[in-house]
C-alpha positions as CSV (number, residue, x, y, z in Angstrom):
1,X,22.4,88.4,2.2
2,X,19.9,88.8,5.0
3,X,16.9,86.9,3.7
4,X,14.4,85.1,6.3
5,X,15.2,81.5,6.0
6,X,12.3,79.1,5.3
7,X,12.0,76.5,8.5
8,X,12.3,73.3,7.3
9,X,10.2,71.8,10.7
10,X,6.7,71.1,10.1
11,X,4.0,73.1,11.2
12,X,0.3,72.3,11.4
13,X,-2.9,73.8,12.7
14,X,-5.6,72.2,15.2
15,X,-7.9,72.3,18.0
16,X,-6.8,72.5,22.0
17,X,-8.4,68.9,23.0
18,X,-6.8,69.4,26.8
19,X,-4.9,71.0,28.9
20,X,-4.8,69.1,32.2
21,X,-1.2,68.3,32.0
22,X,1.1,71.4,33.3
23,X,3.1,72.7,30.5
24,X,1.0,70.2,28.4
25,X,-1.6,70.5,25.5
26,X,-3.3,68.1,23.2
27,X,-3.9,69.4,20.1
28,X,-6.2,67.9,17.5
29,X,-5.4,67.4,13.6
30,X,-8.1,66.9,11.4
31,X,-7.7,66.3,8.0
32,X,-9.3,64.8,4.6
33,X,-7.7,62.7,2.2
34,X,-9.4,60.6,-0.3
35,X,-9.9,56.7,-0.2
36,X,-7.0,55.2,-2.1
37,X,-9.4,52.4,-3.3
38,X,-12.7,53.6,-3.5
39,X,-12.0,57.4,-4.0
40,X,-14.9,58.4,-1.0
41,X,-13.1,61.8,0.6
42,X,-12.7,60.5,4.2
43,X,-12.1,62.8,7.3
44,X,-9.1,61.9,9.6
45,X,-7.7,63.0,12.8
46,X,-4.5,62.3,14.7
47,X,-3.5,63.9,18.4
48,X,-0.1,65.5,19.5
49,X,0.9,66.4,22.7
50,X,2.7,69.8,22.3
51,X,5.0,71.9,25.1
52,X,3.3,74.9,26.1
53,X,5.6,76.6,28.9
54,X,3.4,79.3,29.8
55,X,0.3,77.5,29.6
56,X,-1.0,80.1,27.5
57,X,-3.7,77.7,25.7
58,X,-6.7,76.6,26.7
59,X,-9.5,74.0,25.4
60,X,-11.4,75.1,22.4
61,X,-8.4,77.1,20.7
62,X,-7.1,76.9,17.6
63,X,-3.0,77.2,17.7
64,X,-0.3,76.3,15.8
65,X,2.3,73.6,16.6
66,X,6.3,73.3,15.5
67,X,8.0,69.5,15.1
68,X,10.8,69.8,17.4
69,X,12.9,67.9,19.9
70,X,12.1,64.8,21.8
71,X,10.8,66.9,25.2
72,X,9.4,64.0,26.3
73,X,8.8,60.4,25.8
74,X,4.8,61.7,23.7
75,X,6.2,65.5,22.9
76,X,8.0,66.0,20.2
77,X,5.8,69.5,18.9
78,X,5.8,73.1,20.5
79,X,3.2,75.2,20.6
80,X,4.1,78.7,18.4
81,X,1.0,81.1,17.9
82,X,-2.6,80.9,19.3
83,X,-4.9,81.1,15.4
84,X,-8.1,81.8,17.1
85,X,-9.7,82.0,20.1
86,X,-12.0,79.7,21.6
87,X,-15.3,81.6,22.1
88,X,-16.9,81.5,25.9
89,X,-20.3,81.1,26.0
């Protein structure tokens, strides 16, 4: 059988934050859940630092991150695939 195996690391989607940090990028997670006790739909966010060797991303775009290995004592994500863009004004 040669079927593509389903990764069983997480993957989420967010916003480059920064990238001051060589081989470094913060990426922002925003996400809405609803209120477990008062059922309001509430926005929340969470940062990751993620390993981007090439330093291919810059503030503003949207990539993709990959749960990985401890690469440092904050990274434990790797950047994978730029979504979109940021647009220069």
């Amino acid at each position: 059988m040669t079927e593509a195996k389903k990764s069983l690391k997480r993957t989420l989607i967010g916003k480059v934050v920064s990238d001051k940090r060589e081989k470094t990028v913060t990426v922002l997670i925003e996400r809405r859940v609803k209120h477990a006790l008062y059922g309001k739909i509430v926005g929340k966010s969470s940062k990751y630092h993620a390993h981007d060797e090439k330093g291919e991303y810059s503030t503003g775009d949207t990539i993709e991150i990959t749960e990985s290995r401890p690469i440092s004592k904050t990274k434990n994500w790797v950047a994978t695939r730029l979504v979109e863009k940021a647009e220069s004004v």
